[in-house]
N, C-alpha and C positions, 0 to 999 in steps of 0.2 A: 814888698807886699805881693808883686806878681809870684815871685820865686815861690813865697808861702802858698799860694793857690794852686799854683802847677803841682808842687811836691804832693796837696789834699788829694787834688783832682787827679794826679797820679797812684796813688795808695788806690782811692777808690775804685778806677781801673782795675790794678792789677788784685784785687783784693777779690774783685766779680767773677765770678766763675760762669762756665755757661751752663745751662740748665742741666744736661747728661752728666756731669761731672758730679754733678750736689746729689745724682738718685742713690738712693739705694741699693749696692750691688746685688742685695738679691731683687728688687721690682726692676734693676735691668735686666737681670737672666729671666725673666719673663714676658721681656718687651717681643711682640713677634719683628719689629728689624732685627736681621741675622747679626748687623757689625755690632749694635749697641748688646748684644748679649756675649759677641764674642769678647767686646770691651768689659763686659761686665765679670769675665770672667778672672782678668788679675785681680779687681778687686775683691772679688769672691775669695782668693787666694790670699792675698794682704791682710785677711780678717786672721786666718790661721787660727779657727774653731774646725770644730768635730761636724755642726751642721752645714758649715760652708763648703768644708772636704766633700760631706755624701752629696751633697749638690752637684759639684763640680765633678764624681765620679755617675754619680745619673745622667747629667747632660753630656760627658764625656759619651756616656754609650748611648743614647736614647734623642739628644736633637736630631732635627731634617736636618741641619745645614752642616756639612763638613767644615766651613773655616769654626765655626764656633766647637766643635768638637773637636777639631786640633787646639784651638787656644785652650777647652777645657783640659785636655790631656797634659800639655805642656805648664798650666796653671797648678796641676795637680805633679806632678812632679817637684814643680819648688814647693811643695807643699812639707816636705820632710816629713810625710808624714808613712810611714813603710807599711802598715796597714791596706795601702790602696796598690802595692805594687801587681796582686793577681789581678784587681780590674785593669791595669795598663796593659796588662801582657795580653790579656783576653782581646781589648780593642785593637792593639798590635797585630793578632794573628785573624781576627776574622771581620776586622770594621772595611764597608768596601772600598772605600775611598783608602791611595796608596799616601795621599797626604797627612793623614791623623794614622794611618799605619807605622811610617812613621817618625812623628811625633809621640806617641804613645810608648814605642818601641822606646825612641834616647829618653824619655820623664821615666819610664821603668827604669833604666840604666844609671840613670842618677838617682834614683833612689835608691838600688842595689846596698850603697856602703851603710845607708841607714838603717839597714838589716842585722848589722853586725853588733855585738857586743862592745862598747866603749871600755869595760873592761878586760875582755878578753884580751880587745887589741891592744892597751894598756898594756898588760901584761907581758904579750908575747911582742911588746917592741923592748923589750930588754934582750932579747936574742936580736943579733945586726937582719936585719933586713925581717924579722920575725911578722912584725906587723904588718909591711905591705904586703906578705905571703898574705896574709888573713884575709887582708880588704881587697886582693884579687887584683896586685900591684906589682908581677913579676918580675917587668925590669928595673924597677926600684927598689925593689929585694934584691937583686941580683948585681946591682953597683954596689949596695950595702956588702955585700957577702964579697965583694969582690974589691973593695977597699982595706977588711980589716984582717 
């Protein structure tokens, strides 16, 4: 009977969340603490909508605080979404902070392949090494070409 109490009263536990966790990721990118917006900002990302993205590409360029505008930047690169790669490069090349420079700078970079055609690359991976020419994968082209 104890066992059966502890297991409840365990679930119960681990089942509680703390208050920041249950908000809203967008009523936390509005909390004025810097960490809970910077926190807010994977989840902003997680949602993986069109009005989460502009968010997280406005606070990318436009918060006070530099940690929250590198999380948004680095938020917005798993974003997969290639749409925002000109806002990245923009906060790359002239945000003043060298920290969200960059971050900004590698979420552009991983989003580069997201640019590309899925069938193009398709395609041109039936020539040896074809496709990582395409996606901007030279030495992995170039074992291909050099194996067959």
């Amino acid at each position: 009977m104890r066992a059966l109490a502890f297991v409840v009263l365990l679930a119960f536990v681990c089942a509680a969340r703390p208050a920041s966790a249950q908000q809203d990721p967008y009523a936390s990118a509005l909390s004025p603490d810097p960490f809970v917006r910077a926190a807010a900002m994977e989840g902003l990302s997680a949602l993986r909508t069109i009005p989460a993205h502009k968010l997280l590409a406005h606070v990318m360029l436009a918060d006070r605080d530099a940690r929250v505008r590198a999380a948004a930047a680095t938020a917005l690169g798993r974003s997969r979404n290639a749409g925002y790669i000109d806002h990245l490069k923009s906060a790359a090349a002239y945000d003043p902070d060298p920290v969200v420079r960059a971050a900004a700078a590698a979420a552009a970079e991983a989003l580069w392949p997201w640019t590309r055609s899925v069938k193009t690359a398709t395609a041109l991976s039936l020539l040896p090494g074809g496709g990582h020419f395409y996606l901007g994968r030279p030495v992995q082209a170039s074992a291909y070409l050099g194996a067959t």
